[in-house]
C-alpha positions in Angstrom: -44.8 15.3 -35.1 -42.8 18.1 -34.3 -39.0 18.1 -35.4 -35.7 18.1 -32.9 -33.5 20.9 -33.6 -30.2 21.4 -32.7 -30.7 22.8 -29.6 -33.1 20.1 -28.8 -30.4 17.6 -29.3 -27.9 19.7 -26.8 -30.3 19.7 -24.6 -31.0 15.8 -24.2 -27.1 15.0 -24.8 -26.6 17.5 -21.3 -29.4 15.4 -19.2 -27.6 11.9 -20.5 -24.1 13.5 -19.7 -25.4 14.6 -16.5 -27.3 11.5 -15.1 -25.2 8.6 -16.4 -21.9 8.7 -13.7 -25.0 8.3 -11.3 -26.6 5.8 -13.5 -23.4 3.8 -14.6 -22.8 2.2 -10.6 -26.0 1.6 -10.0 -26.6 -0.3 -13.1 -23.7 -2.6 -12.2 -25.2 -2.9 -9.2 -28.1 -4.1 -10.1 -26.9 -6.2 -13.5 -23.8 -7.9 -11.1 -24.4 -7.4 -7.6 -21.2 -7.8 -5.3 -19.1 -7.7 -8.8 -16.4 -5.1 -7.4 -16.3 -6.6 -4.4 -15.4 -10.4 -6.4 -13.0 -8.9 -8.7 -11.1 -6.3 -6.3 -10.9 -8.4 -3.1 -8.8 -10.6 -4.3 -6.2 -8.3 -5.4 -6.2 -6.1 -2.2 -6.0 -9.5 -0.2 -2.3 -10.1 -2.4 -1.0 -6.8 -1.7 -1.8 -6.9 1.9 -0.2 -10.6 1.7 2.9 -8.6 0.3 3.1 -6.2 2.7 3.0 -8.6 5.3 5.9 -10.1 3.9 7.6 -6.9 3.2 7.2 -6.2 7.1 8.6 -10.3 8.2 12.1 -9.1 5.5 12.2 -5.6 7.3 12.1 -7.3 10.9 14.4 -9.5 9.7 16.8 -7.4 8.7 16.6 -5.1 11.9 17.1 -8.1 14.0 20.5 -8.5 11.5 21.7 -4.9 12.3 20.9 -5.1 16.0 22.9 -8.3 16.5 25.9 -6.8 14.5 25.9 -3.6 16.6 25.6 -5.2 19.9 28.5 -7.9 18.3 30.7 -4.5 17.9 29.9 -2.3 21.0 31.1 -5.7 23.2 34.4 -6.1 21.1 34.9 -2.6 21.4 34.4 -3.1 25.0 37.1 -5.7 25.6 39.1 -3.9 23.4 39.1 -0.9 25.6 39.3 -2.9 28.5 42.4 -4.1 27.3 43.9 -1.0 26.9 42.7 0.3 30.1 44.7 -2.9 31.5 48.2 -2.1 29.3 47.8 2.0 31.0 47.5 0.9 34.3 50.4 -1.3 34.3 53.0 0.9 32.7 
């Protein structure tokens, strides 16, 4: 039986390197079918949840800012309505 130098032993540690990141996913594959799918799902349906939420506060808040402006611009306009009133008279 012939003997495995050292370059014998490069040379099969270079085919293992090179094959297993295509061996690794489909071995899960196989082994636990639909795992990343059971595992990840859940978490991507949270932060989409959250994001959802995130968008309701933001609306929220812009609905907050567009009352107070439109609030100001109309007492602005009676104020300078009034003072359009107190020129005219004098």
């Amino acid at each position: 039986m012939p003997s495995l130098d050292k370059k014998d032993l490069k040379q099969i540690k270079e085919v293992v390197d090179e094959s297993i990141d295509e061996r690794v996913p489909k071995i899960i594959d196989e082994r636990v079918p639909g795992i990343v799918e059971r595992v990840a799902e859940p978490y991507f349906t949270a932060i989409q949840e959250n994001f959802n939420h995130i968008d309701e506060r933001f609306d929220k808040i812009e609905k907050l800012i567009l009352a107070d402006h439109k609030r100001r611009i109309e007492k602005l306009e009676t104020e300078l309505k009034e003072v359009k009133e107190l020129l005219a008279i004098k």
